[in-house]
N, C-alpha and C positions, 0 to 999 in steps of 0.2 A: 349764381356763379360762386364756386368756390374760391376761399383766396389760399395765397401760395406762403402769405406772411411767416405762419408758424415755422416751415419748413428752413427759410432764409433765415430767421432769426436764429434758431437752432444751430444750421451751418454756419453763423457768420458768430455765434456764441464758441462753437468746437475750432471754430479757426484763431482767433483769438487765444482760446486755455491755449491752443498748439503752440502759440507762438511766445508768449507769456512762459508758460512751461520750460520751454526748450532756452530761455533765456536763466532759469536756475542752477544753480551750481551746484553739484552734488556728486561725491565722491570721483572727482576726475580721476583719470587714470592717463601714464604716457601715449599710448595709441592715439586719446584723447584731445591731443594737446597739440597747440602748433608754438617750436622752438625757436626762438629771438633773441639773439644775442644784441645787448644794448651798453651804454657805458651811463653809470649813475654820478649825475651831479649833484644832487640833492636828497636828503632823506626827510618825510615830516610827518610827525601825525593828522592822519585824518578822521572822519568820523568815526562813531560806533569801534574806539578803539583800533582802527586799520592804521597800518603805516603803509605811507605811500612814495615810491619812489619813482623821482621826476629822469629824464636821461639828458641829454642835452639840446633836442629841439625841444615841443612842445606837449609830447607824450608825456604818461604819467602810468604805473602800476601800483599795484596794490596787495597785502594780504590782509583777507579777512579777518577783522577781530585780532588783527598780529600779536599787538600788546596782551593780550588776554590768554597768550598760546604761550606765555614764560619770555617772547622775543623782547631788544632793548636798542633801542635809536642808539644811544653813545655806542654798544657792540656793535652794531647793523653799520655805524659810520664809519667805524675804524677798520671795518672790514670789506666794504666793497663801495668805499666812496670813490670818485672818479677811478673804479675800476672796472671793465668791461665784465658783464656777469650773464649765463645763461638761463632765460627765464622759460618756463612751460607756463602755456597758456591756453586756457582751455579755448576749444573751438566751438560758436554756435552756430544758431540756426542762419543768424544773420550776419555774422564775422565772426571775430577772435575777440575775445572778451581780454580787458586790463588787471584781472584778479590774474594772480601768481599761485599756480598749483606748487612750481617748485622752482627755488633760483640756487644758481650755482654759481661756483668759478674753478674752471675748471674741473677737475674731481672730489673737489668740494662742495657736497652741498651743505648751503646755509639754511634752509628749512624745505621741507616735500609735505604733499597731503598724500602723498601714494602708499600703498598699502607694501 
């Protein structure tokens, strides 16, 4: 009797990388993105140099490595602290991801990864 093992393993190996994969972030673009307008109450550092910003329930965003892209908490505070600001956020496989492609306010943007 043959067995089926290999076959399963394989598929259940490619479904996985798919899903793992499709959760990376890489060169978002607006199309990309799903738009949220939120109001910041708090700004703070997080890991691996990201600054993260809380809104006023219990949500939180984020840019990658921010500190490390020239960005500065005391600027970042004094410019969109409890002020409503427009974030892009990229969309995955299994929701909308908290990394911040681009925030604004109004026709201000304060940082974009868009080309």
């Amino acid at each position: 009797m043959k067995r089926k093992t290999p076959f399963f393993v394989l598929a259940l190996f490619l479904s996985v990388f798919l899903v793992f994969k499709s959760c990376v972030i890489n060169n978002p673009q607006p199309e990309d993105c799903e738009v949220v307008e939120v109001t910041i109450k708090k700004i703070t550092e997080g890991s691996s140099y990201d600054i993260v910003f809380h809104d006023t329930g219990t949500d939180y965003y984020y840019i990658n490595r921010g500190l490390e892209q020239g960005l500065n908490l005391e600027t970042l505070n004094a410019k969109v602290l409890n002020k409503t600001v427009t974030l892009h956020l990229p969309k995955l496989l299994l929701g909308t991801s908290e990394h911040i492609a681009q925030i604004a306010i109004g026709d201000d943007i304060i940082f974009t990864e868009f080309d």
